[in-house]
mmCIF entry with sequence, helices, sheets and N, C-alpha, C, O atoms, coordinates in Angstrom:
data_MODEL
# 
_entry.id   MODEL 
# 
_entity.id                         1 
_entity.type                       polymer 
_entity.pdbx_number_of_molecules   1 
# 
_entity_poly.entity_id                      1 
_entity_poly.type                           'polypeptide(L)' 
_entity_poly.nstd_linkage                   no 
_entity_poly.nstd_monomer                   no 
_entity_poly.pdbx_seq_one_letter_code       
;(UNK)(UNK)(UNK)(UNK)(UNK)(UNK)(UNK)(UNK)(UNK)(UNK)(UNK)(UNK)(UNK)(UNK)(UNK)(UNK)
(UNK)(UNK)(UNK)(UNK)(UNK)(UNK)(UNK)(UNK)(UNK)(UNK)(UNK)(UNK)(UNK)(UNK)(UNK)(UNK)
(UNK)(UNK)(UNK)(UNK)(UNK)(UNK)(UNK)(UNK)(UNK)(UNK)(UNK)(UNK)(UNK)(UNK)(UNK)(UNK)
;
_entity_poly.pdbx_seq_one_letter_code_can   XXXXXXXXXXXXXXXXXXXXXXXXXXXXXXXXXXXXXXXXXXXXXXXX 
_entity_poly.pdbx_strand_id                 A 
# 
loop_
_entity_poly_seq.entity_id 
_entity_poly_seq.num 
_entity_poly_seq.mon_id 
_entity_poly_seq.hetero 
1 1  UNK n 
1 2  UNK n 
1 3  UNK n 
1 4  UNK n 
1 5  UNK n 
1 6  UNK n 
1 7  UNK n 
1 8  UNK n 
1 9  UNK n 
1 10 UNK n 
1 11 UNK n 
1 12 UNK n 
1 13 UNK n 
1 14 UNK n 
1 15 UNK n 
1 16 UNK n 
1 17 UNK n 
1 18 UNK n 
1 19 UNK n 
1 20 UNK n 
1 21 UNK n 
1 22 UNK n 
1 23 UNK n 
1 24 UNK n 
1 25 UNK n 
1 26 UNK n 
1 27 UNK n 
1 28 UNK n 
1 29 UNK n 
1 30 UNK n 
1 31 UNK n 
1 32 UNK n 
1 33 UNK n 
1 34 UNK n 
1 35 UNK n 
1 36 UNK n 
1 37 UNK n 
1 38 UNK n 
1 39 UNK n 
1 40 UNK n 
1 41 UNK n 
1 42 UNK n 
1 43 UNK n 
1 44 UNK n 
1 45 UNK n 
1 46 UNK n 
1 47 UNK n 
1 48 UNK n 
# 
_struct_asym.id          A 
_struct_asym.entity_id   1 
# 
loop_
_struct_conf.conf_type_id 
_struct_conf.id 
_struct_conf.pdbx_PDB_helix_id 
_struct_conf.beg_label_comp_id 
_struct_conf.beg_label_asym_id 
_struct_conf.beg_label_seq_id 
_struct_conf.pdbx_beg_PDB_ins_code 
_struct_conf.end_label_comp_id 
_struct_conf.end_label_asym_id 
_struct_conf.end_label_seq_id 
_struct_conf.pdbx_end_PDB_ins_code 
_struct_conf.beg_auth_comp_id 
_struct_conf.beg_auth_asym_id 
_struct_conf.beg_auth_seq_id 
_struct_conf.end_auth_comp_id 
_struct_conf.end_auth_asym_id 
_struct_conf.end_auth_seq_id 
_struct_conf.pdbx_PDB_helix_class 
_struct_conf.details 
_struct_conf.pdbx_PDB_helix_length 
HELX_P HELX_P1 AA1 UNK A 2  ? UNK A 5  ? UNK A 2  UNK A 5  1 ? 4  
HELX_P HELX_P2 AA2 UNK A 20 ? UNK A 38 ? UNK A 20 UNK A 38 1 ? 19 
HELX_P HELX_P3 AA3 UNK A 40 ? UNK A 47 ? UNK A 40 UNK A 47 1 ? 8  
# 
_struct_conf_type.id          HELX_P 
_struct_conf_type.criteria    ? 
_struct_conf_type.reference   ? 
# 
loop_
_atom_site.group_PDB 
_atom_site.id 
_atom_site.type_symbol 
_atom_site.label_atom_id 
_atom_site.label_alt_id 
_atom_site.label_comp_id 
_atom_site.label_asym_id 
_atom_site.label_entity_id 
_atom_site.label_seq_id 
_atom_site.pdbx_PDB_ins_code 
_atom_site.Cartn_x 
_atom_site.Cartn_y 
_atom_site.Cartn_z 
_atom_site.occupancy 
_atom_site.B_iso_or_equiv 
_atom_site.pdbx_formal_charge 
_atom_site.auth_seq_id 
_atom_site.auth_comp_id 
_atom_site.auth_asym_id 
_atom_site.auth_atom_id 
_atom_site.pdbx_PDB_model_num 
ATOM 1   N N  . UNK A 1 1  ? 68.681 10.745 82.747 1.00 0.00 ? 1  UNK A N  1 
ATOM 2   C CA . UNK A 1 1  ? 67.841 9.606  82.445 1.00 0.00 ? 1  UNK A CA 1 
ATOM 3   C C  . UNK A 1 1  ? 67.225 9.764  81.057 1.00 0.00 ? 1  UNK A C  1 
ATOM 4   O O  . UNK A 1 1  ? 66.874 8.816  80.354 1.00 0.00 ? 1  UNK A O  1 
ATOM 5   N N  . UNK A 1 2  ? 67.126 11.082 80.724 1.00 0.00 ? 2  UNK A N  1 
ATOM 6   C CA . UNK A 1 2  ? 66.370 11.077 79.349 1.00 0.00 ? 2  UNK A CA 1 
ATOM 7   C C  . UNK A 1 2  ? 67.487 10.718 78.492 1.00 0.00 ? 2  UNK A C  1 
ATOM 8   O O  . UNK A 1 2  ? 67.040 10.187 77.475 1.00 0.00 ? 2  UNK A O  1 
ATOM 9   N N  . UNK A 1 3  ? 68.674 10.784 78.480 1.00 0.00 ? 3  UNK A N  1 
ATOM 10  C CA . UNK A 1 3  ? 69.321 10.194 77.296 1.00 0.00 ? 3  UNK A CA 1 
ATOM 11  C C  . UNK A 1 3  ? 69.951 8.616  77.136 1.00 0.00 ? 3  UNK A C  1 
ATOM 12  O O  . UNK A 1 3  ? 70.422 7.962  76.206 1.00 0.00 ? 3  UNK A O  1 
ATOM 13  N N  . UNK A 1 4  ? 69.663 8.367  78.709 1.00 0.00 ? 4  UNK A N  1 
ATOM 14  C CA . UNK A 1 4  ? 70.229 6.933  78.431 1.00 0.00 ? 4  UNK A CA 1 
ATOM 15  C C  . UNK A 1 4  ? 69.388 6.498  78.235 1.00 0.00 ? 4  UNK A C  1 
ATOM 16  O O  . UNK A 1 4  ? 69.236 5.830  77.212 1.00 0.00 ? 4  UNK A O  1 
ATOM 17  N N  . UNK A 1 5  ? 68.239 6.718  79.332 1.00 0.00 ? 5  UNK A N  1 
ATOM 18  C CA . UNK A 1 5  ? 67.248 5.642  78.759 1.00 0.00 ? 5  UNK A CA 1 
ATOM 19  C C  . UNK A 1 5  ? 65.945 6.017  78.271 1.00 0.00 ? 5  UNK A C  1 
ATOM 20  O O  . UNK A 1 5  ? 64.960 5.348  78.583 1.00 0.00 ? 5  UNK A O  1 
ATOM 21  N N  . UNK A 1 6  ? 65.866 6.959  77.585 1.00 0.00 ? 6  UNK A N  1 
ATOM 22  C CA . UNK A 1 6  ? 64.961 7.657  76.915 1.00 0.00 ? 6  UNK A CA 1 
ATOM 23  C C  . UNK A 1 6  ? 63.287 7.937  77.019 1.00 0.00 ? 6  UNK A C  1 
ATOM 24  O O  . UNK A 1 6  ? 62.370 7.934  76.197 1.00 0.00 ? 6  UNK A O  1 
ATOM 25  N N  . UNK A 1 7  ? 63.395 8.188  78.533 1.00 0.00 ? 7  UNK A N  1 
ATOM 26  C CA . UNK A 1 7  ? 62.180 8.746  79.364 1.00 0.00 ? 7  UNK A CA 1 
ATOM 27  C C  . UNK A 1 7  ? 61.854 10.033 79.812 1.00 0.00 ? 7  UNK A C  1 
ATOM 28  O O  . UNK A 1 7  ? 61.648 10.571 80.900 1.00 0.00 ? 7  UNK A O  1 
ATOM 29  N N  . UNK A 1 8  ? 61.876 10.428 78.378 1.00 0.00 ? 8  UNK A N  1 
ATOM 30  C CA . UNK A 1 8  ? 61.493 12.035 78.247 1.00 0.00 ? 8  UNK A CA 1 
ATOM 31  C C  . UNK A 1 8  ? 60.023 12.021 78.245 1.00 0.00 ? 8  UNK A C  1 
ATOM 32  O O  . UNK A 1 8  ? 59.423 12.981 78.730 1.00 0.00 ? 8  UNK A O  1 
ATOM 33  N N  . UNK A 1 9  ? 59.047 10.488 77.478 1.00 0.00 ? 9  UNK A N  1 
ATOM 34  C CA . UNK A 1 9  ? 57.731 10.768 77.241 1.00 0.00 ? 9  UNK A CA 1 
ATOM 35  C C  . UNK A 1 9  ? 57.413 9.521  78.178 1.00 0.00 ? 9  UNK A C  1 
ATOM 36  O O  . UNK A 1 9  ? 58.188 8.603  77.915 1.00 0.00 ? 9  UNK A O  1 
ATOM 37  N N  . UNK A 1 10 ? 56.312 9.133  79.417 1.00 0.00 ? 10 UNK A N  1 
ATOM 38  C CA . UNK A 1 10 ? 55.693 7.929  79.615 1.00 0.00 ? 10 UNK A CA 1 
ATOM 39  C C  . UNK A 1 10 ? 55.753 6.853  78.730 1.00 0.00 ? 10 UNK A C  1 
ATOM 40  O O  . UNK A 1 10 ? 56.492 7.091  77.775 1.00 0.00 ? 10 UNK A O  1 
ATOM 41  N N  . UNK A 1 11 ? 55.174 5.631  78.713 1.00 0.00 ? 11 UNK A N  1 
ATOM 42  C CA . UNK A 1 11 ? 55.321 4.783  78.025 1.00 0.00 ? 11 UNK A CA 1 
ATOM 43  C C  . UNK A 1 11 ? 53.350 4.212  78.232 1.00 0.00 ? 11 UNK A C  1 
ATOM 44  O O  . UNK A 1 11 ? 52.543 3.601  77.531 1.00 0.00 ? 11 UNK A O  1 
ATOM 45  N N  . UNK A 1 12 ? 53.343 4.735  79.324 1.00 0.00 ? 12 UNK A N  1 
ATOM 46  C CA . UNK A 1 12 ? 51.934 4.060  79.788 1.00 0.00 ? 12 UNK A CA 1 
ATOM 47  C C  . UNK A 1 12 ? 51.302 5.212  80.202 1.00 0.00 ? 12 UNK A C  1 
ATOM 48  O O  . UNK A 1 12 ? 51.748 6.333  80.445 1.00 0.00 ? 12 UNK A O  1 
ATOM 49  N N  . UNK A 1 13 ? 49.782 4.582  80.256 1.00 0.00 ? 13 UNK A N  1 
ATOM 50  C CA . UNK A 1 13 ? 49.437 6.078  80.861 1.00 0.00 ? 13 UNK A CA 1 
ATOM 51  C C  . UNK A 1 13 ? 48.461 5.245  82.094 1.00 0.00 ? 13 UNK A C  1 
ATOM 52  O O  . UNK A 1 13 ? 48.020 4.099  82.176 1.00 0.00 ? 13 UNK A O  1 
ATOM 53  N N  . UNK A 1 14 ? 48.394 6.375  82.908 1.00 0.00 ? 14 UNK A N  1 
ATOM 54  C CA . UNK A 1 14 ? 48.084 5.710  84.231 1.00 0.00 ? 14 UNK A CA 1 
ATOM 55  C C  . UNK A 1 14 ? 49.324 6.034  85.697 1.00 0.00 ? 14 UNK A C  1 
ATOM 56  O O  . UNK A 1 14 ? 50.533 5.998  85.467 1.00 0.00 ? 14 UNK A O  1 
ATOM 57  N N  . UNK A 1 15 ? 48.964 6.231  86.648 1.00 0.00 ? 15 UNK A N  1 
ATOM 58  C CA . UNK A 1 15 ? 49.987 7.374  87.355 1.00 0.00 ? 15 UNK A CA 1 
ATOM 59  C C  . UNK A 1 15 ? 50.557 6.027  88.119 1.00 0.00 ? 15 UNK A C  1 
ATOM 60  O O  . UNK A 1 15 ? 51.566 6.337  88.752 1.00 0.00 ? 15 UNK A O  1 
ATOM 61  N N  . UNK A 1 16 ? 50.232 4.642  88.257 1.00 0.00 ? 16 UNK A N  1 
ATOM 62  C CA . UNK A 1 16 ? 50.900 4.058  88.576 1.00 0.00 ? 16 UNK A CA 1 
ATOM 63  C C  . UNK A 1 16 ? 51.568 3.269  87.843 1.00 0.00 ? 16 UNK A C  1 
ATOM 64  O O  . UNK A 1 16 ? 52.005 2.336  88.517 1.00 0.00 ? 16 UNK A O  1 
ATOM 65  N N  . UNK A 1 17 ? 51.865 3.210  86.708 1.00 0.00 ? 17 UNK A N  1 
ATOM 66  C CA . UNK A 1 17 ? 52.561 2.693  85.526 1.00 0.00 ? 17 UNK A CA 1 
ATOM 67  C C  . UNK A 1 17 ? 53.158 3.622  85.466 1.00 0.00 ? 17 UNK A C  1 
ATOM 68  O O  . UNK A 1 17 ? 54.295 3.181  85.295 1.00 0.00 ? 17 UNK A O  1 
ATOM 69  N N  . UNK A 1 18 ? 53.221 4.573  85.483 1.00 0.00 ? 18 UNK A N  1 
ATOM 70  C CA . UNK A 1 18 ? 53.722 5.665  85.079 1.00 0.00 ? 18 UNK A CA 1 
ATOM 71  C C  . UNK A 1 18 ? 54.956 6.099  85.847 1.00 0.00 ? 18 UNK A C  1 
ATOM 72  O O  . UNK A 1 18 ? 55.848 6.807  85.379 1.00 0.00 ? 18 UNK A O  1 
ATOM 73  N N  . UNK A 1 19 ? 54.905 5.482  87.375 1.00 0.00 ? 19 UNK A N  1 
ATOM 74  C CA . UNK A 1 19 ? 55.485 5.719  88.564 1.00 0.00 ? 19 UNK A CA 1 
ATOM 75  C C  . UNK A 1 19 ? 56.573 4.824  88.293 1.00 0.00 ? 19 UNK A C  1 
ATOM 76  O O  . UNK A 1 19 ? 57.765 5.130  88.287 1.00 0.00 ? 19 UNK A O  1 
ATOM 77  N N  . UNK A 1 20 ? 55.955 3.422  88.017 1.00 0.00 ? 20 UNK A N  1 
ATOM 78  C CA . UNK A 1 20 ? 56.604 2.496  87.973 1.00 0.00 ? 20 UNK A CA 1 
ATOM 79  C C  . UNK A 1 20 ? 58.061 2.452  87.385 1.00 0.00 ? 20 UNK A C  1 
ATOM 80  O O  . UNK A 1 20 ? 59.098 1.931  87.796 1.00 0.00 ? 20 UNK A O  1 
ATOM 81  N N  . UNK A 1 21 ? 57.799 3.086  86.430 1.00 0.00 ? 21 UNK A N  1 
ATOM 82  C CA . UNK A 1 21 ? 58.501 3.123  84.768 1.00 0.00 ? 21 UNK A CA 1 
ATOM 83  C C  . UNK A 1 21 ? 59.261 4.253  85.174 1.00 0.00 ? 21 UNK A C  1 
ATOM 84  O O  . UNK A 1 21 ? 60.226 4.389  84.422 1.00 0.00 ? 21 UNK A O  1 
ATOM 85  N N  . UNK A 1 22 ? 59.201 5.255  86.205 1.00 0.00 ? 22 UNK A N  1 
ATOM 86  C CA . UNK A 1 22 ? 60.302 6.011  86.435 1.00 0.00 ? 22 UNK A CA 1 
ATOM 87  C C  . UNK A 1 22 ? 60.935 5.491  87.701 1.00 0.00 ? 22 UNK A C  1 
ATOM 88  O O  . UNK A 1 22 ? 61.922 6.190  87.934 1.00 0.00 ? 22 UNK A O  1 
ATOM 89  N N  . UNK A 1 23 ? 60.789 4.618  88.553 1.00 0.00 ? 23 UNK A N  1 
ATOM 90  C CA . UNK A 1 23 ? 61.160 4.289  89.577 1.00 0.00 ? 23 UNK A CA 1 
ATOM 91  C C  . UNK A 1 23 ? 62.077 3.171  89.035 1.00 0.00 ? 23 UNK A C  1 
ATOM 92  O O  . UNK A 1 23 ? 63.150 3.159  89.638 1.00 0.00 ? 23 UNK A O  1 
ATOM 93  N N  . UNK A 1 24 ? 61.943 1.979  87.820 1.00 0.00 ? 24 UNK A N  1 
ATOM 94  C CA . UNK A 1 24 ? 62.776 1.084  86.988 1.00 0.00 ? 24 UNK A CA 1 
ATOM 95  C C  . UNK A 1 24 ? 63.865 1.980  86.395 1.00 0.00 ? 24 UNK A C  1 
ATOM 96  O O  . UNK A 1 24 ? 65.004 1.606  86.678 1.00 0.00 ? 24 UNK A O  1 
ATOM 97  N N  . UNK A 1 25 ? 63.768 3.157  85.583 1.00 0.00 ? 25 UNK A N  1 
ATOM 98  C CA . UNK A 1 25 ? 64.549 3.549  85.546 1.00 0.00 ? 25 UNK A CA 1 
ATOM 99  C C  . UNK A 1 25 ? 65.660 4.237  86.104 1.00 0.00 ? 25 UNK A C  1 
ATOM 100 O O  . UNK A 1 25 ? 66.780 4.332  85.603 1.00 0.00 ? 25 UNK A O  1 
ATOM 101 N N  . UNK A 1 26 ? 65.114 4.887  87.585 1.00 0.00 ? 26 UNK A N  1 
ATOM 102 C CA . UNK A 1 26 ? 65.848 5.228  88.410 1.00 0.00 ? 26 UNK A CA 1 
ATOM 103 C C  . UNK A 1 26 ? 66.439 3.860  89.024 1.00 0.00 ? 26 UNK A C  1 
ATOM 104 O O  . UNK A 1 26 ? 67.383 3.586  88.283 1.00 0.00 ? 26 UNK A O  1 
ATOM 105 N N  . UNK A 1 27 ? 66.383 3.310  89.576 1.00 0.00 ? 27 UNK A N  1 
ATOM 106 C CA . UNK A 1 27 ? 67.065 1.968  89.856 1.00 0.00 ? 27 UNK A CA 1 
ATOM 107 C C  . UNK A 1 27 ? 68.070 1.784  88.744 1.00 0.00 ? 27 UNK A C  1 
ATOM 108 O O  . UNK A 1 27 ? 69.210 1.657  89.190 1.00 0.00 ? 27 UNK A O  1 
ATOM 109 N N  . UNK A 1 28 ? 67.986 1.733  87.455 1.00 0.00 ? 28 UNK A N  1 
ATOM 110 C CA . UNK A 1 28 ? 68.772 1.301  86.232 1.00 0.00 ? 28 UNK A CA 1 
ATOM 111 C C  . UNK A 1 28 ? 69.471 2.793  86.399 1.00 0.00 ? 28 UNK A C  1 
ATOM 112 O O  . UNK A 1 28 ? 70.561 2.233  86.285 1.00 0.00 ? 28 UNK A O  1 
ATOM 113 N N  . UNK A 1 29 ? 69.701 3.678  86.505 1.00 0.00 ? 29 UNK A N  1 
ATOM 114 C CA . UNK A 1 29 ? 70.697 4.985  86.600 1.00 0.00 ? 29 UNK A CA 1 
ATOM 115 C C  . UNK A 1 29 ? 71.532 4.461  88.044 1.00 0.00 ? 29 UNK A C  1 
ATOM 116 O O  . UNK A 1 29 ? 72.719 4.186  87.870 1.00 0.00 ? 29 UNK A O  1 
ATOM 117 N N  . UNK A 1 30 ? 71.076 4.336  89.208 1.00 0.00 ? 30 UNK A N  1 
ATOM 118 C CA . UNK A 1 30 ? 71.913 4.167  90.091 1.00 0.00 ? 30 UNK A CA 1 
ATOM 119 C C  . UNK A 1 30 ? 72.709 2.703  90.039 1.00 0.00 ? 30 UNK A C  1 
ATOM 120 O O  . UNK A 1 30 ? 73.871 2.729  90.442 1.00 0.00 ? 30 UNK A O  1 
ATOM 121 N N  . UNK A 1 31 ? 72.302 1.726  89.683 1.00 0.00 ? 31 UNK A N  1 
ATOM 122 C CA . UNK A 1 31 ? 73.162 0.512  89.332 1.00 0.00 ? 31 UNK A CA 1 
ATOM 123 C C  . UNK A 1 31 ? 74.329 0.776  88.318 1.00 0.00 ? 31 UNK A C  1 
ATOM 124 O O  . UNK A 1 31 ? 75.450 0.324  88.552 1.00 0.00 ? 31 UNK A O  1 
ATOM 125 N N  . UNK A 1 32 ? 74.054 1.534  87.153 1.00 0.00 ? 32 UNK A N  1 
ATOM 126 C CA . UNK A 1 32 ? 74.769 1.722  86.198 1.00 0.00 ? 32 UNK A CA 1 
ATOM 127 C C  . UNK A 1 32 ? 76.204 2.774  86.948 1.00 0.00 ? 32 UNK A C  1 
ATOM 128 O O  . UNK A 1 32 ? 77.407 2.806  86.689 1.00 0.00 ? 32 UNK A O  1 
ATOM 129 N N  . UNK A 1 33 ? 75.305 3.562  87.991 1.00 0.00 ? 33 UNK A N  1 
ATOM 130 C CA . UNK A 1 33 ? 76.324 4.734  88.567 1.00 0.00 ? 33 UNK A CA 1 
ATOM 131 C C  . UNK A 1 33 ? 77.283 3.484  89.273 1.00 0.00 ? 33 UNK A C  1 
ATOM 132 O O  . UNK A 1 33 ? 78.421 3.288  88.848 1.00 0.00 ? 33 UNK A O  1 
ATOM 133 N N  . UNK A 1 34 ? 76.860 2.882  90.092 1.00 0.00 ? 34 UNK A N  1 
ATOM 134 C CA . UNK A 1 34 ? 77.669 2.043  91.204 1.00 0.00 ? 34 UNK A CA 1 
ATOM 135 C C  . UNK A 1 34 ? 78.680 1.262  90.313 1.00 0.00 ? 34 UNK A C  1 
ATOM 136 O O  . UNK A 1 34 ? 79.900 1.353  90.442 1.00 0.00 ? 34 UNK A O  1 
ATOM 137 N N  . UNK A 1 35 ? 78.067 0.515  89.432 1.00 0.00 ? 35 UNK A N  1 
ATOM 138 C CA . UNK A 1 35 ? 79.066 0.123  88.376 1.00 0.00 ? 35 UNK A CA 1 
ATOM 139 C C  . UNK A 1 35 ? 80.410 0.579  87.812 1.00 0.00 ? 35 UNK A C  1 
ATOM 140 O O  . UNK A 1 35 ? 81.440 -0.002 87.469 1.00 0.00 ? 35 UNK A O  1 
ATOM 141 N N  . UNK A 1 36 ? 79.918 2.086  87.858 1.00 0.00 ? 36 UNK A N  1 
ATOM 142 C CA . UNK A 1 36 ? 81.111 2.455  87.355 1.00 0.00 ? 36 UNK A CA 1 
ATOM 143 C C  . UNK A 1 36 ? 82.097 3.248  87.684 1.00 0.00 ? 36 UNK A C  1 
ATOM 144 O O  . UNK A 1 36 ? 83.086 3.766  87.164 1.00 0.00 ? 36 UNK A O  1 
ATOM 145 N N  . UNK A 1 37 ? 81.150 3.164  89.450 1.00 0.00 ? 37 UNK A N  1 
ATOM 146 C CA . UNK A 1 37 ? 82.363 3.367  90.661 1.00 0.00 ? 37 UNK A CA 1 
ATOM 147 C C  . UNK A 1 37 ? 83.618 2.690  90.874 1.00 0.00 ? 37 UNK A C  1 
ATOM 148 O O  . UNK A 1 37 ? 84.818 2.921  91.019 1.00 0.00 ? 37 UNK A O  1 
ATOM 149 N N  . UNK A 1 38 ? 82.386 1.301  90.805 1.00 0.00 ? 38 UNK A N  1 
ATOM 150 C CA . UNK A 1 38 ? 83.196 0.039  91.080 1.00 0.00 ? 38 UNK A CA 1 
ATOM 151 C C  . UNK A 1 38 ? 84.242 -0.097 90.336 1.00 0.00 ? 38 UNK A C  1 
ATOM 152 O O  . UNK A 1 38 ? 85.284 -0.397 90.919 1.00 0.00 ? 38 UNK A O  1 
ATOM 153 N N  . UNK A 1 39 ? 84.279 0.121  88.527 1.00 0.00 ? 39 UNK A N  1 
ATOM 154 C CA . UNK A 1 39 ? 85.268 -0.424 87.884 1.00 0.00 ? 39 UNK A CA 1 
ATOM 155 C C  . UNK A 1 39 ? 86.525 0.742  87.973 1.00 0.00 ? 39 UNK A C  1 
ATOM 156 O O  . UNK A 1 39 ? 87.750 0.625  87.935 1.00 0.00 ? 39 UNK A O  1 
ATOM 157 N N  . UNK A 1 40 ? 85.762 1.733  88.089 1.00 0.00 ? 40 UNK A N  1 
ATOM 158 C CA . UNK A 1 40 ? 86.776 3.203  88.737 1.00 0.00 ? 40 UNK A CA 1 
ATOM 159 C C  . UNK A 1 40 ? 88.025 2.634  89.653 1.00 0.00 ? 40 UNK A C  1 
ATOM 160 O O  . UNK A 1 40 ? 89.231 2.519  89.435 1.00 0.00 ? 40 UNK A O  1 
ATOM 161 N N  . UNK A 1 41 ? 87.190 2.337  90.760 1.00 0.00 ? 41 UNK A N  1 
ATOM 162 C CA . UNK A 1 41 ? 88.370 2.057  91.689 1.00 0.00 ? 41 UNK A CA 1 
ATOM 163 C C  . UNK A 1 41 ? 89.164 0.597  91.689 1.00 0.00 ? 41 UNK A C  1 
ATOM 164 O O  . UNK A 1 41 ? 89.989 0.176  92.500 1.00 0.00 ? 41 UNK A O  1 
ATOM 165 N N  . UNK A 1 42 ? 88.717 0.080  90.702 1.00 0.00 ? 42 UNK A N  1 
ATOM 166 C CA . UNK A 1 42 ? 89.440 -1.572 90.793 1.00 0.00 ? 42 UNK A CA 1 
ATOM 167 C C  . UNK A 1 42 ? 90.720 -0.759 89.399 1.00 0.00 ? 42 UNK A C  1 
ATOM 168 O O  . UNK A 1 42 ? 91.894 -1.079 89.218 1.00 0.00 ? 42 UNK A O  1 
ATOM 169 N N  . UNK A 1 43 ? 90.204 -0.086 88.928 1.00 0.00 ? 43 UNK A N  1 
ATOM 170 C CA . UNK A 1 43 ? 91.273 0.201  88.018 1.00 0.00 ? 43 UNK A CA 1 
ATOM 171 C C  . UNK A 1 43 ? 92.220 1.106  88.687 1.00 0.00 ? 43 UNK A C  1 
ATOM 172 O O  . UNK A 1 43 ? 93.444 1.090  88.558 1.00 0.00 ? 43 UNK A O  1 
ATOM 173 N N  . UNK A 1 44 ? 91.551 1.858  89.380 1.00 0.00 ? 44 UNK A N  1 
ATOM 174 C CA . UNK A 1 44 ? 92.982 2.994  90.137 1.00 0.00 ? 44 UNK A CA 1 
ATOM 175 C C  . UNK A 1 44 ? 93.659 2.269  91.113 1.00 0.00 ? 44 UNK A C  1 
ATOM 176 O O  . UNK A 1 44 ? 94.836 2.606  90.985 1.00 0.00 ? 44 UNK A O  1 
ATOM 177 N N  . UNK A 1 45 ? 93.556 1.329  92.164 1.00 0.00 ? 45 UNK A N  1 
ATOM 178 C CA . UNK A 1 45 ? 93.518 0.588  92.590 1.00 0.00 ? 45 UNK A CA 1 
ATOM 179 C C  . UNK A 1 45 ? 94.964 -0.201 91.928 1.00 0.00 ? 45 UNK A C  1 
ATOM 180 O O  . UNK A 1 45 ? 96.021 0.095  92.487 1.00 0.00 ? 45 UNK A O  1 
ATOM 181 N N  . UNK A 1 46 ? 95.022 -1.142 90.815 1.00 0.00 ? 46 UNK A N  1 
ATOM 182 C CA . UNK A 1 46 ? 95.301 -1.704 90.196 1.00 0.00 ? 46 UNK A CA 1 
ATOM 183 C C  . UNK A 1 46 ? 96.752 -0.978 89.626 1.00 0.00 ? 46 UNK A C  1 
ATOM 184 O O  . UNK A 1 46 ? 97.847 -1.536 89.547 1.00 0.00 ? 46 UNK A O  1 
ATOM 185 N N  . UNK A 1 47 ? 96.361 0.691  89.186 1.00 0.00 ? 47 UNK A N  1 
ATOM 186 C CA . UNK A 1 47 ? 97.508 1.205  88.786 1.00 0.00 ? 47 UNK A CA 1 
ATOM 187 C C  . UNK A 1 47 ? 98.522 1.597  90.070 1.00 0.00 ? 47 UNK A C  1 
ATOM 188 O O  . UNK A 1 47 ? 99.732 1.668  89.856 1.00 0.00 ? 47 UNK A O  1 
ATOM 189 N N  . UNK A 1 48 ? 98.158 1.764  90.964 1.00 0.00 ? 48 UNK A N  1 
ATOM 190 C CA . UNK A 1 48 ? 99.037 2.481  92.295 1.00 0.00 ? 48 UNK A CA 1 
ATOM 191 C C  . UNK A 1 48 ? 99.228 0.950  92.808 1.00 0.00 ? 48 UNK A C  1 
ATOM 192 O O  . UNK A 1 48 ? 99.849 0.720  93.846 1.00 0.00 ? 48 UNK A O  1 
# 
């Protein structure tokens, strides 16, 4: 997460902003993962 989406430092301060902003980004890591399950197997899929 720190390199994609560059949440090495808070953005806010306050432990529920703070929560927030890692819980958005975790959501945005696992969508991005599923994504590119998805295009994984439509392409292997596709070749066989």
């Amino acid at each position: 997460m720190k390199r994609l989406f560059g949440v090495h430092r808070a953005r806010d301060f306050g432990l529920v902003r703070t929560h927030a902003q890692m819980v958005m980004a975790a959501i945005a890591q696992n969508l991005l993962k599923a994504a590119n399950k998805i295009t994984l197997t439509a392409q292997t899929t596709a070749i066989a």
